[in-house]
TORVO-103855 format. One record per residue (C-alpha): residue in three letters; x, y, z. Coordinates in steps of 0.25 Angstrom, whole numbers. Example, Ala and Ser with C-alpha at 12.3 -4.5 7.8 and 13.67 -1.06 7.14 Angstrom:
TORVO-103855
<"ALA",<49,-18,31>>,
<"SER",<55,-4,29>>,
***
This chain:
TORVO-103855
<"UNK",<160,10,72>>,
<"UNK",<150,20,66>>,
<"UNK",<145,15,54>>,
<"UNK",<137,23,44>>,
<"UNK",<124,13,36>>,
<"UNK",<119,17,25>>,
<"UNK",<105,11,21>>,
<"UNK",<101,15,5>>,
<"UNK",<87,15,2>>,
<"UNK",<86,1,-3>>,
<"UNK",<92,-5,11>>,
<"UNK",<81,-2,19>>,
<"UNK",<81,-13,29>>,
<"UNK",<87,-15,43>>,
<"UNK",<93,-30,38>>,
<"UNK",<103,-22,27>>,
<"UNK",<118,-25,29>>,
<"UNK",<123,-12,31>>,
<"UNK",<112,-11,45>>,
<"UNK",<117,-26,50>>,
<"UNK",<127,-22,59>>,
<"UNK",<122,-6,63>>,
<"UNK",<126,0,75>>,
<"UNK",<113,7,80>>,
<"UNK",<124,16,91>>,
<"UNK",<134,19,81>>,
<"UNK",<128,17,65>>,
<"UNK",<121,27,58>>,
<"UNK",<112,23,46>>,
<"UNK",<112,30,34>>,
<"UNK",<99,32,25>>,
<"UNK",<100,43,14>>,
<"UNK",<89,47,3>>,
<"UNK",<96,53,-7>>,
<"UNK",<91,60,-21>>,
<"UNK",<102,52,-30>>,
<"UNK",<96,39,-29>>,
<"UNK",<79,43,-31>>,
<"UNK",<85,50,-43>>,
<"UNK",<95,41,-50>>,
<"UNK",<82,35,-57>>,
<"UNK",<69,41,-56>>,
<"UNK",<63,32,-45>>,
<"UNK",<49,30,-43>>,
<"UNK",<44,39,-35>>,
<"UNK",<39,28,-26>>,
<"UNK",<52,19,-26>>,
<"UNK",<58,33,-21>>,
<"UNK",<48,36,-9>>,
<"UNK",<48,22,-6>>,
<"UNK",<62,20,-3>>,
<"UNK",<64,36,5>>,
<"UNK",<52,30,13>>,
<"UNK",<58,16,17>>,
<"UNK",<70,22,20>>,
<"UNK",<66,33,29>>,
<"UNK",<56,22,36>>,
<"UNK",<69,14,37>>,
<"UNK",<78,24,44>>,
<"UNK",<67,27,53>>,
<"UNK",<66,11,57>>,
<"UNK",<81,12,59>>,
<"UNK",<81,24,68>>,
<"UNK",<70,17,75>>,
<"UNK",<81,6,79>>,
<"UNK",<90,16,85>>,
<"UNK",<98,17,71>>,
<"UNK",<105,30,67>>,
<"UNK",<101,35,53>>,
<"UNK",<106,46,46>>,
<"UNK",<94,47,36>>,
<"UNK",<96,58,24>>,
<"UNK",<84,60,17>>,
<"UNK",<83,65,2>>,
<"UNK",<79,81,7>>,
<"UNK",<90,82,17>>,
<"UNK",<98,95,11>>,
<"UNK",<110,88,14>>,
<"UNK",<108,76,7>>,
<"UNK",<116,74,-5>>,
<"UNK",<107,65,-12>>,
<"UNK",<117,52,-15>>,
<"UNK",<121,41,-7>>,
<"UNK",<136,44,-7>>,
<"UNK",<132,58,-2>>,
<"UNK",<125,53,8>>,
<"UNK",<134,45,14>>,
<"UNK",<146,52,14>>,
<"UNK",<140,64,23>>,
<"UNK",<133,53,33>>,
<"UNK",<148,49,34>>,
<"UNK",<153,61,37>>,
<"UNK",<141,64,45>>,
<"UNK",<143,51,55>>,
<"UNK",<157,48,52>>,
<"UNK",<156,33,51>>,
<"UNK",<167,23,51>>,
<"UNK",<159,14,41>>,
<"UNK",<149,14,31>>,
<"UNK",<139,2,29>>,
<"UNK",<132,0,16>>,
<"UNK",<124,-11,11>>,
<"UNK",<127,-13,-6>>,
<"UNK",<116,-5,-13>>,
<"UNK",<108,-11,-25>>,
<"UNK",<113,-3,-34>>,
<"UNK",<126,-4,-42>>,
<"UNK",<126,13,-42>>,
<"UNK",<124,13,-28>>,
<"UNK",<135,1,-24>>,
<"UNK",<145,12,-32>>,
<"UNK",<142,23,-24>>,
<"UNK",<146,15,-13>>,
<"UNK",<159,12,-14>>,
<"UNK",<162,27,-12>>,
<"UNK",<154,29,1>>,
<"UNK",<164,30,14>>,
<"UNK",<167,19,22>>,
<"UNK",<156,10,16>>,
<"UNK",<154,-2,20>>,
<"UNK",<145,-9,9>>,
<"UNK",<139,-22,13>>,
<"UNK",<130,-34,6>>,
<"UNK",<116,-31,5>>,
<"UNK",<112,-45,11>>,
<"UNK",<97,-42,8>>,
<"UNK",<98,-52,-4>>,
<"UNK",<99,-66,-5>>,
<"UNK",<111,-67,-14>>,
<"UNK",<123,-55,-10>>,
<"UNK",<130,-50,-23>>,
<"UNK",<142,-58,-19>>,
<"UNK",<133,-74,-18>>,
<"UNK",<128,-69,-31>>,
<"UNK",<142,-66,-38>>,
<"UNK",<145,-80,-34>>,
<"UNK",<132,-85,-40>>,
<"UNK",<135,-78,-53>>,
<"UNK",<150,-85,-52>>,
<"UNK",<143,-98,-49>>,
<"UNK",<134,-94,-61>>,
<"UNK",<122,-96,-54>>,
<"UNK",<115,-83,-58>>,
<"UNK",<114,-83,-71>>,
<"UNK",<97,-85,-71>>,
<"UNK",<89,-78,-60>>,
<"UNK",<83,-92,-58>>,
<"UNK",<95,-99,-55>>,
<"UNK",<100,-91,-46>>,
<"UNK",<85,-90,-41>>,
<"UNK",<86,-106,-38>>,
<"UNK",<100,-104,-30>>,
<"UNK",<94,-93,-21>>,
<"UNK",<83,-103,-17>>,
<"UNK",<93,-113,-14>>,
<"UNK",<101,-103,-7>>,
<"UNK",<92,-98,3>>,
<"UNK",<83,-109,4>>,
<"UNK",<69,-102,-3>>,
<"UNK",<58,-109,-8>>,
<"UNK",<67,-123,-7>>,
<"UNK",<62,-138,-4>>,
<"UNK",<72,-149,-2>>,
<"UNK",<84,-142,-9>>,
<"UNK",<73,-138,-21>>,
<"UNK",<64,-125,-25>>,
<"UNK",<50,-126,-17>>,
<"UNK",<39,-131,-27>>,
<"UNK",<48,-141,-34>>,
<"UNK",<53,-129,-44>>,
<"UNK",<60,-115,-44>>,
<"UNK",<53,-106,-52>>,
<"UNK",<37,-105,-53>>,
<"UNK",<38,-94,-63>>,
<"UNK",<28,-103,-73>>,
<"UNK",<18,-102,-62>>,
<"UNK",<18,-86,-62>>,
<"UNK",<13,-80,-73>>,
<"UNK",<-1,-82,-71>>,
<"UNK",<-8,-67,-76>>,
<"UNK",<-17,-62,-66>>,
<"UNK",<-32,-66,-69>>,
<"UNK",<-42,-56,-71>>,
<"UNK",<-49,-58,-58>>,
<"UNK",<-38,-59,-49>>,
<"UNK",<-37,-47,-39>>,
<"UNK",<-23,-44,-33>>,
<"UNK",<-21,-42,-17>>,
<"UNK",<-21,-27,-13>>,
<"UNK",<-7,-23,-10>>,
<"UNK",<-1,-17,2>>,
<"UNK",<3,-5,1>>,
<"UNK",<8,6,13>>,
<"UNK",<3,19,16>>,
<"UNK",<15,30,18>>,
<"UNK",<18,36,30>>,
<"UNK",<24,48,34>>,
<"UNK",<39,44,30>>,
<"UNK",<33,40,17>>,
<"UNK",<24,52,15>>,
<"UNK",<36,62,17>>,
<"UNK",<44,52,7>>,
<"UNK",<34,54,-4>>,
<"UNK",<32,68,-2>>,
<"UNK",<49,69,-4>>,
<"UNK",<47,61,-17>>,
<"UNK",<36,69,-22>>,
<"UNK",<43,79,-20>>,
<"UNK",<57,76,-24>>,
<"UNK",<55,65,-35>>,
<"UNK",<42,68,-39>>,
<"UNK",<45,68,-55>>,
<"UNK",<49,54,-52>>,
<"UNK",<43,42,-59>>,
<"UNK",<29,36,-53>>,
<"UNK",<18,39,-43>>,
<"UNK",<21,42,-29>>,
<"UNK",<9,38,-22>>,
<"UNK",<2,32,-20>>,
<"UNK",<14,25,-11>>,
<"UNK",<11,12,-5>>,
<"UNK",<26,6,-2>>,
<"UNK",<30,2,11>>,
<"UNK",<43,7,17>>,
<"UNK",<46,1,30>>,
<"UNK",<50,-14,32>>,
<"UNK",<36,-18,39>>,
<"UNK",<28,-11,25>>,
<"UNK",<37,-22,17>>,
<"UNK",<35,-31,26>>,
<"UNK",<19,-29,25>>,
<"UNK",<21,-29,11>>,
<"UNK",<26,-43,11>>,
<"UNK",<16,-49,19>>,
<"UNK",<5,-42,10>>,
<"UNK",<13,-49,-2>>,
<"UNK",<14,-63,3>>,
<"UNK",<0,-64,9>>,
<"UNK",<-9,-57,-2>>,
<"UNK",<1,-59,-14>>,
<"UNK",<12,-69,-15>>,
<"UNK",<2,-82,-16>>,
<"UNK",<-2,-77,-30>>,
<"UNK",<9,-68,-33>>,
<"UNK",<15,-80,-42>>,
<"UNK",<4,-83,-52>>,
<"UNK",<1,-67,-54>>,
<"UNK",<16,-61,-53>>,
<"UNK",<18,-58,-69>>,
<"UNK",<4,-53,-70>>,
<"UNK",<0,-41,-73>>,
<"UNK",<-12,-32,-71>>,
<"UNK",<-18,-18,-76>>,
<"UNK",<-19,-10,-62>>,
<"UNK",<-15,-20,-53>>,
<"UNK",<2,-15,-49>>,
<"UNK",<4,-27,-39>>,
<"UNK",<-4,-37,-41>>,
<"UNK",<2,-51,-33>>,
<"UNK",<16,-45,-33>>,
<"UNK",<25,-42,-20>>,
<"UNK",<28,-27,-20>>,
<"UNK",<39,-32,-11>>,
<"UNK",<51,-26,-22>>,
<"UNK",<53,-13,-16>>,
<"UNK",<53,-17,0>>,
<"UNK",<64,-29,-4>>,
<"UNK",<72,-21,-13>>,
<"UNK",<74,-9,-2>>,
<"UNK",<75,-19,10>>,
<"UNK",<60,-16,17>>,
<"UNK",<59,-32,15>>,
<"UNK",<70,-43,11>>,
<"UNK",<70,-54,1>>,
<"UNK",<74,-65,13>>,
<"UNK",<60,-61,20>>,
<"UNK",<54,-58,7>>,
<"UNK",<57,-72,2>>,
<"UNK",<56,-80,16>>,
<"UNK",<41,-74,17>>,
<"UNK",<35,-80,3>>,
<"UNK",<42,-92,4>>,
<"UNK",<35,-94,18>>,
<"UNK",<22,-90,12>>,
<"UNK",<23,-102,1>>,
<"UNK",<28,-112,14>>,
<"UNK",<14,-106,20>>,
<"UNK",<7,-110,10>>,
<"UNK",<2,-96,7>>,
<"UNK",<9,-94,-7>>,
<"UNK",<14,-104,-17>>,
<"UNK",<25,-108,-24>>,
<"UNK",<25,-100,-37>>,
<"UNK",<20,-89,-31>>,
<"UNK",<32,-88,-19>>,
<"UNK",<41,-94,-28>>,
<"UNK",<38,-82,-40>>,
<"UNK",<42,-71,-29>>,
<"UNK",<52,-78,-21>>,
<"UNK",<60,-78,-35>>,
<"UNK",<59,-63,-36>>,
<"UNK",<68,-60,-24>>,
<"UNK",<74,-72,-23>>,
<"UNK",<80,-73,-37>>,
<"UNK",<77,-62,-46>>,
<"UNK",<80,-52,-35>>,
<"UNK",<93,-57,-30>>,
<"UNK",<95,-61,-45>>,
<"UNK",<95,-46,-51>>,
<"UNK",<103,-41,-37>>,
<"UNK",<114,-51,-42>>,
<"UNK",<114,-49,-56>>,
<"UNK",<114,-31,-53>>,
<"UNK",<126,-34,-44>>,
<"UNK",<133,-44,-52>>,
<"UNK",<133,-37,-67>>,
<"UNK",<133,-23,-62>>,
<"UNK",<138,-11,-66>>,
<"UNK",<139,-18,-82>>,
<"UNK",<125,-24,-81>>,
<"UNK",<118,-11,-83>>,
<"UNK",<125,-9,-95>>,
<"UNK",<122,-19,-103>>,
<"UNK",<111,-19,-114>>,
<"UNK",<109,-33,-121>>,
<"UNK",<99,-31,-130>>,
<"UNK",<103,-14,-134>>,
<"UNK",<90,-10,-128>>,
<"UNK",<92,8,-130>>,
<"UNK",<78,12,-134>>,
<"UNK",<74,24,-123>>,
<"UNK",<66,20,-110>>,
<"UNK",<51,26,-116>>,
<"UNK",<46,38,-108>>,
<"UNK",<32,27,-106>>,
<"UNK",<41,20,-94>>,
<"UNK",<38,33,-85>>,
<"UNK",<25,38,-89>>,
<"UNK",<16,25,-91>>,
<"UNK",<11,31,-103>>,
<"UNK",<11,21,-114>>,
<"UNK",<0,12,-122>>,
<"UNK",<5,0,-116>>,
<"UNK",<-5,-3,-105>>,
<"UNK",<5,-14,-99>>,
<"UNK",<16,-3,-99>>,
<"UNK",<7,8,-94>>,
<"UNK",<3,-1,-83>>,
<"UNK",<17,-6,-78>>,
<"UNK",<22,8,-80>>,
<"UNK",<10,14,-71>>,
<"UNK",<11,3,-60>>,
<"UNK",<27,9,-60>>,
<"UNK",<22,22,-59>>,
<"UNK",<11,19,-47>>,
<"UNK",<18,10,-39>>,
<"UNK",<33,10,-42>>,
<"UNK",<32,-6,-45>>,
<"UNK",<28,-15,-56>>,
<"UNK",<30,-30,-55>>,
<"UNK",<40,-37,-62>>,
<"UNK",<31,-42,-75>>,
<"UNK",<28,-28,-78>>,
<"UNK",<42,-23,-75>>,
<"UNK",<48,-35,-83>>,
<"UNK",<38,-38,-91>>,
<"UNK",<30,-25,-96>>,
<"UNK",<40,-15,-94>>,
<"UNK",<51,-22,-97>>,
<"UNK",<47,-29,-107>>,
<"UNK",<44,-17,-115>>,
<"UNK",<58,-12,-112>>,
<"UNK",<65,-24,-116>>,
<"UNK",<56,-23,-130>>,
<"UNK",<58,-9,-133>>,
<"UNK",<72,-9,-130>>,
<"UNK",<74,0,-119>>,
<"UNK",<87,5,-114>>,
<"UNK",<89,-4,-102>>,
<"UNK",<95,8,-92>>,
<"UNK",<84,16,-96>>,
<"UNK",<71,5,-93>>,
<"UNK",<82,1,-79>>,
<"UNK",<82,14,-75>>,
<"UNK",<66,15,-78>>,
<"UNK",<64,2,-69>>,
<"UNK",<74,7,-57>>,
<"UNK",<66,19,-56>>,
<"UNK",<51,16,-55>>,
<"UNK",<50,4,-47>>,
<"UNK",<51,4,-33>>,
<"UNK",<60,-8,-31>>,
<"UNK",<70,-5,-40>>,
<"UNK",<84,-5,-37>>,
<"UNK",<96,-5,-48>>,
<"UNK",<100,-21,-41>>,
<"UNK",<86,-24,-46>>,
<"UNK",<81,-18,-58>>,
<"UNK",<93,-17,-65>>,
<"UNK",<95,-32,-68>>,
<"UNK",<79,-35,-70>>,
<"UNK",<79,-24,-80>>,
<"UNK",<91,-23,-85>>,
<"UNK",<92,-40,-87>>,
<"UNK",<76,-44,-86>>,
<"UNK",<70,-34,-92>>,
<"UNK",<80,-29,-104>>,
<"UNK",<89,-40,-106>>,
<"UNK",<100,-29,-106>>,
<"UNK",<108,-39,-99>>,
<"UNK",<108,-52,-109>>,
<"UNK",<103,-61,-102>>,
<"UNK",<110,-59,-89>>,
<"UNK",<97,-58,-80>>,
<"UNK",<86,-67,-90>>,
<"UNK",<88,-75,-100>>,
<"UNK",<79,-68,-112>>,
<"UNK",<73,-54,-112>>,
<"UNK",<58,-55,-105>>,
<"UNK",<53,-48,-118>>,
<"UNK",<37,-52,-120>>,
<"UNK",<27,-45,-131>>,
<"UNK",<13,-41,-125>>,
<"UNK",<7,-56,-126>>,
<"UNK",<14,-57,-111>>,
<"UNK",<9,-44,-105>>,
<"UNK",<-5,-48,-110>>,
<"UNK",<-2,-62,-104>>,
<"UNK",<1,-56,-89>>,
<"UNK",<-8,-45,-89>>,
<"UNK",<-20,-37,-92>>,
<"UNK",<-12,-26,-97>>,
<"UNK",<-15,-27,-112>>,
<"UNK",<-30,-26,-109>>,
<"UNK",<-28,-11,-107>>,
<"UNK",<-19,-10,-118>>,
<"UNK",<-21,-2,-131>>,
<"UNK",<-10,-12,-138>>,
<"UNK",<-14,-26,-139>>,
<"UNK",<-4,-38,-136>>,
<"UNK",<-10,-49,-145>>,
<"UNK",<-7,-39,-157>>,
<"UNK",<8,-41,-163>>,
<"UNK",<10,-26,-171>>,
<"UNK",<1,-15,-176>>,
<"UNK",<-4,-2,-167>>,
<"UNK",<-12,-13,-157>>,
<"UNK",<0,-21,-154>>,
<"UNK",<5,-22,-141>>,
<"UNK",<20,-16,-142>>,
<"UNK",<25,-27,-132>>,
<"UNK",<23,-35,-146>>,
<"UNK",<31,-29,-157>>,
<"UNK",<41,-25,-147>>,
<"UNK",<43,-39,-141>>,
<"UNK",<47,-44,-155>>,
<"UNK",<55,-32,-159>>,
<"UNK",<62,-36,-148>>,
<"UNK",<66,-48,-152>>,
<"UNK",<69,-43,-166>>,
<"UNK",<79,-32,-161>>,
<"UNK",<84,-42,-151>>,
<"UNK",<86,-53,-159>>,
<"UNK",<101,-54,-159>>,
<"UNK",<103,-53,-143>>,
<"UNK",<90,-62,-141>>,
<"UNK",<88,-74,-152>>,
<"UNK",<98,-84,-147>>,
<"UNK",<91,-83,-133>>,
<"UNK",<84,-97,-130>>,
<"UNK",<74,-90,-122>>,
<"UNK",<69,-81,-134>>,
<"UNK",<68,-93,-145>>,
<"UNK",<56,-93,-146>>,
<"UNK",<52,-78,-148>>,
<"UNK",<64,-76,-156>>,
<"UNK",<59,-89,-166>>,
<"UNK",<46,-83,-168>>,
<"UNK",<53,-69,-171>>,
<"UNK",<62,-78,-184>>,
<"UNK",<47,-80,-189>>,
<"UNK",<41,-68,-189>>,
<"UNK",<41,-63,-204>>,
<"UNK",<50,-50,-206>>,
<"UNK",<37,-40,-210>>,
<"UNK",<33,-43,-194>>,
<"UNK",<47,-41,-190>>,
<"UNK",<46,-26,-196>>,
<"UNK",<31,-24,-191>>,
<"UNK",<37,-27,-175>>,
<"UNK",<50,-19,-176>>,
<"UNK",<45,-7,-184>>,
<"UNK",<32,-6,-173>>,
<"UNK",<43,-9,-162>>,
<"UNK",<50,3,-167>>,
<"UNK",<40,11,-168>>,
<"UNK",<33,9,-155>>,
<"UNK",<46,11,-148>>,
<"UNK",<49,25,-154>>,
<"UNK",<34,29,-151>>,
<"UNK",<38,29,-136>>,
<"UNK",<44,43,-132>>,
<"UNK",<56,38,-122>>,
<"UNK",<57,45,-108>>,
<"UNK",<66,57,-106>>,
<"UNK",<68,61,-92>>,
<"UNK",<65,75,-89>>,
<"UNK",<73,82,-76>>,
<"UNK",<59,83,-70>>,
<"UNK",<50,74,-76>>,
<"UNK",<35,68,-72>>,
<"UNK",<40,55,-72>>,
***
């Protein structure tokens, strides 16, 4: 039987379910660019390079295996520049008797697919925990924390475990990484990969096609074929991961990477998977090259915060996206996609954005989105912000971190309180306030840092949905004591702060 596969951009490995049971004689892979998905948002100009590049070095490591591939690339005159388009003329085109499909990662795209012809939509088997063990976990209620559901993925899949209990004698070494980076403390250079001639013509197509796009285009160091990941890896877990625990909320002026992995984009479009990802730091701990906190700090990452948001994306969508706890509607500010901005700790975040398509996740959680949380920003708007500049985003992913971490728009659902923090925190885990023309040991007046008077505006205005949290007591005891004439000060400066920033309106053509 003939059987038409068809590999999306984010499914670029040979272990994808639709590929397990391929006929290289009689299948025929399909692999289409198309001009619907790079503009849905306006992606980075990186994240788009990146994936056309590790797709066609894909198709060309499947042709060297004898595969069939009907590759259509996004300059073909005939291409109709959607994924439904796209399949429907390969299918009249090879005439298969079926069409195989692993589930996307996004809820738009799973619609989409139940009008293709004769699909055939299979499990994406890449994760840990499949969307139907996770239904029953919900209905078991064991997912309603990240870390409990963390501690059963564990026990599971035998990570990181001792005599039926956690490595170390605890779970979580959270408390143990949070250490900001000492002043004379150098980061490891990172690895990073030189284009080649697929990726040179791929950037040239984006500069050429998507050139008023968000961000900088090169310098372009992302690897796109299986071994670059793979390199990227080792690179990580030799030079990085024995200190990436007690540094992996610091922050530093000029340094984008510091101790981090820069593994995201490579898992999140299958160059690596989470299994090996996983199996390799906790060999490096058992080798006595990385301790506890440190492996135990990422392992979490992917073992339960990325398998958590999958769930929770696939479990409350489509309502999720809809809701808005808090009444958050204030304009995404047009300083989100220029950089420009007296906030040194926001023009920082924002230029790493721009430069490299990546920021870790203290300064996406906790500089800006934090100043989205505080100043009320309408959740779709920031969402669609942080789905189209960062490399490794994907709707499965950033819709439940921002939409439930970072805005609290879900109430709860995904974290117990809103992670809302004045400037005394920023200052705590980076140098950032050194540069900075506001200062974050002064509460109101032009010198004060805004992080300040918005953080307890933000309680004010939020009192009613947030007051009875246990886990904002204390702030919210502090807040009854402050004297109404202070009050008035923080509201009226929050107010007029927030109307200063001109909001963002997107041109058809714009220099983003």
């Amino acid at each position: 039987m003939k059987t038409l596969r068809v590999i999306l951009g984010d499914q670029v490995t040979r272990d994808i379910s639709a590929l397990t049971d391929l006929d290289p004689a009689r299948d025929v892979v399909l692999m289409v660019e198309v001009a619907a998905e790079a503009r849905y948002v306006p992606h980075h100009k990186q994240k788009i390079a990146f994936l056309l590049s590790a797709m066609r070095h894909f198709a060309e490591a499947l042709r060297a295996e004898g595969i069939c591939v009907d590759y259509v690339k996004l300059d073909d005159p005939d291409n109709t520049h959607s994924f439904t388009g796209e399949v429907t003329r390969a299918v009249a085109r090879h005439a298969p008797q079926a069409v195989v499909v692993t589930e996307p990662g996004e809820w738009r795209v799973w619609q989409m697919m139940q009008d293709w012809p004769l699909a055939d939509i299979r499990p994406d088997d890449r994760f840990f925990c499949s969307r139907s063990d996770f239904d029953a976990l919900v209905k078991a209620r064991k997912t309603g924390r990240m870390e409990f559901f963390y501690r059963e993925m564990r026990r599971r899949h035998d990570i990181l475990m001792r005599d039926d209990g956690p490595e170390g004698g605890q779970w979580n070494f959270d408390p143990e990484n949070r250490k900001p980076l000492p002043r004379d403390l150098r980061p490891p250079p990172r690895r990073r990969f030189a284009p080649d001639a697929i990726t040179r013509d791929v950037l040239t197509l984006v500069a050429d096609r998507f050139g008023h796009h968000f961000g900088d285009l090169e310098p372009f160091g992302w690897g796109v074929t299986r071994d670059d990941a793979v390199l990227a890896l080792d690179h990580f877990i030799t030079d990085c991961l024995p200190t990436f625990g007690d540094y992996q909320d610091a922050m530093k002026a000029g340094e984008d990477f510091l101790y981090h992995s820069l593994i995201s984009p490579y898992l999140n479009c299958g160059l690596l998977t989470a299994r090996e990802v996983c199996a390799r730091a906790e060999a490096a701990h058992h080798a006595g090259h990385a301790p506890i906190n440190a492996v135990e700090g990422f392992i979490r990452q992917i073992l339960g915060w990325r398998e958590y948001v999958r769930g929770i994306y696939w479990a409350e969508m489509p309502g999720y996206a809809q809701t808005n706890h808090l009444n958050a509607t204030r304009d995404l500010p047009a300083l989100y996609w220029t950089g420009q901005t007296a906030m040194n700790c926001m023009a920082e975040c924002i230029g790493t954005t721009r430069r490299q398509a990546y920021a870790h996740h203290i300064q996406r959680l906790m500089v800006t989105g934090n100043f989205a949380l505080l100043a009320g920003i309408a959740p779709a708007q920031i969402e669609e912000w942080y789905l189209a500049v960062y490399a490794d985003a994907y709707d499965w992913v950033e819709l439940p971190n921002v939409h439930g971490m970072v805005m609290h728009a879900d109430g709860g659902r995904m974290g117990s309180k809103p992670y809302a923090a004045s400037g005394a925190y920023i200052d705590r885990m980076s140098d950032y306030c050194k540069g900075c023309r506001f200062d974050p040991k002064v509460k109101l007046g032009p010198r004060a840092c805004p992080f300040n008077y918005l953080y307890w505006n933000f309680l004010i205005e939020n009192e009613a949905a947030l007051s009875r949290n246990p886990r904002m007591s204390l702030p919210y005891r502090n807040l009854e004591r402050m004297p109404d004439m202070q009050r008035h000060e923080i509201t009226r400066s929050a107010a007029t702060f927030l109307d200063s920033l001109p909001a963002w309106s997107r041109p058809e053509s714009a220099s983003w």
